[in-house]
C-alpha positions in Angstrom: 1.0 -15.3 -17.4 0.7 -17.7 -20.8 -2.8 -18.7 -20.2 -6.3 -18.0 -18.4 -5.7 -20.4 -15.4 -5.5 -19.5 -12.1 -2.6 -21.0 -10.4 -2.9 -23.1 -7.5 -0.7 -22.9 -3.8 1.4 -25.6 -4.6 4.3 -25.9 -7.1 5.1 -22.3 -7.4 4.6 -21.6 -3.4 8.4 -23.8 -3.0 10.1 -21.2 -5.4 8.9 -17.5 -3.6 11.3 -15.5 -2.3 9.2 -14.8 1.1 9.4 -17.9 2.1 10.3 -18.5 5.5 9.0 -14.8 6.4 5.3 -14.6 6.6 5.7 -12.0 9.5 6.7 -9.8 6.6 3.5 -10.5 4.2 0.7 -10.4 6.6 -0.2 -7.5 9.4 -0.3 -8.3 12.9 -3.6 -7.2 14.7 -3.7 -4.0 15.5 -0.8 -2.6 13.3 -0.2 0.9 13.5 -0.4 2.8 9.8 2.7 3.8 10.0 4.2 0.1 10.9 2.1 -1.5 8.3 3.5 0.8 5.7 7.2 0.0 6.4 6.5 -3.4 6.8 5.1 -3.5 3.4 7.4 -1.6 1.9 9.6 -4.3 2.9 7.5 -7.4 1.8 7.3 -5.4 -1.8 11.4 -5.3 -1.7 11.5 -9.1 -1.5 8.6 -9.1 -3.9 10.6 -7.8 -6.7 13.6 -10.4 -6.4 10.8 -13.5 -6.6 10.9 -15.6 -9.5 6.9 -16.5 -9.1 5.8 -12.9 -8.6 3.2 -13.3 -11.5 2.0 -16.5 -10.4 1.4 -14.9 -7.2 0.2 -11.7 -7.8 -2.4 -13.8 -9.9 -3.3 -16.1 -7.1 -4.4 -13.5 -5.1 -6.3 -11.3 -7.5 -8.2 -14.5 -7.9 -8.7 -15.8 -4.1 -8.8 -12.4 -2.1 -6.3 -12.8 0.2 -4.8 -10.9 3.4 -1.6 -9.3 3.1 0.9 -8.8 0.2 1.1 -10.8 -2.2 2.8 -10.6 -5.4 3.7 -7.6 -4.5 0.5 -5.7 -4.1 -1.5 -4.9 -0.6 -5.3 -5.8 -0.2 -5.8 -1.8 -1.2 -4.0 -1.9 -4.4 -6.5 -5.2 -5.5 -8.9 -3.4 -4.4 -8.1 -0.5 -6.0 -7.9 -2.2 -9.5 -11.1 -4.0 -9.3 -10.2 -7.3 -7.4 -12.0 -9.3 -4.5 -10.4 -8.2 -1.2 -11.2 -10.3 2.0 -14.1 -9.6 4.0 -13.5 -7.3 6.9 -10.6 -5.7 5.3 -10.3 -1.9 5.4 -10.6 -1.6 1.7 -14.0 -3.9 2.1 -15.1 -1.9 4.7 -14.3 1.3 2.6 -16.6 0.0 -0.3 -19.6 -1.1 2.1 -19.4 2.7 3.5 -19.3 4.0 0.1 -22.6 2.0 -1.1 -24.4 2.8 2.2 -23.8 6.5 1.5 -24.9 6.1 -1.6 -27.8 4.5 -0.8 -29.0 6.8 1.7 -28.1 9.8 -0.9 -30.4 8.2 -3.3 -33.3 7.5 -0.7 -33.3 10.9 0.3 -33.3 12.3 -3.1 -36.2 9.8 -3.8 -38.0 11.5 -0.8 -37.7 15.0 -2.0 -39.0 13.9 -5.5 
């Protein structure tokens, strides 16, 4: 994008090329792995025709959000540094991670 600003939902929401299919963008509870990654395999397909990918992808590196979006899943944010949504897999990933870590340093401080 030209400049720092984060776009808004709004003007740029009326030109993406998911519109209309949500279903394809967001998981249904429950998902299987293997349906989730066919179905996002298929939201990233309509992701590369869209004329506001960057304005998207932007949006939701910004304001973690569900889903894909701008053609990246919650992992892939995650995965290059951005907020994901609370509860998410990749947000519960990082709270394991720092709790293992935590207890890894506690017990090391207790042998010390």
């Amino acid at each position: 994008m030209a400049n720092d600003r984060v776009p808004t939902l709004g003007y740029w929401c009326e030109k993406a090329a998911c519109k209309g299919v949500p279903e394809l963008f967001n998981a249904d509870y429950a998902e299987r792995s293997s349906k989730k990654i066919i179905r996002e395999q298929r939201a990233k397909i309509i992701c590369g025709t869209c004329p506001v990918i960057l304005e998207c992808r932007a949006y939701a590196r910004a304001n973690p959000e569900y889903g894909v979006w701008g053609g990246e899943t919650e992992d892939e944010r995650y995965d290059q540094g951005f907020p994901v949504p609370v509860g998410t897999r990749s947000d519960r990933s990082r709270r394991l991670r720092n709790k293992r870590k935590k207890e890894a340093n506690e017990r090391h401080a207790a042998k010390t």
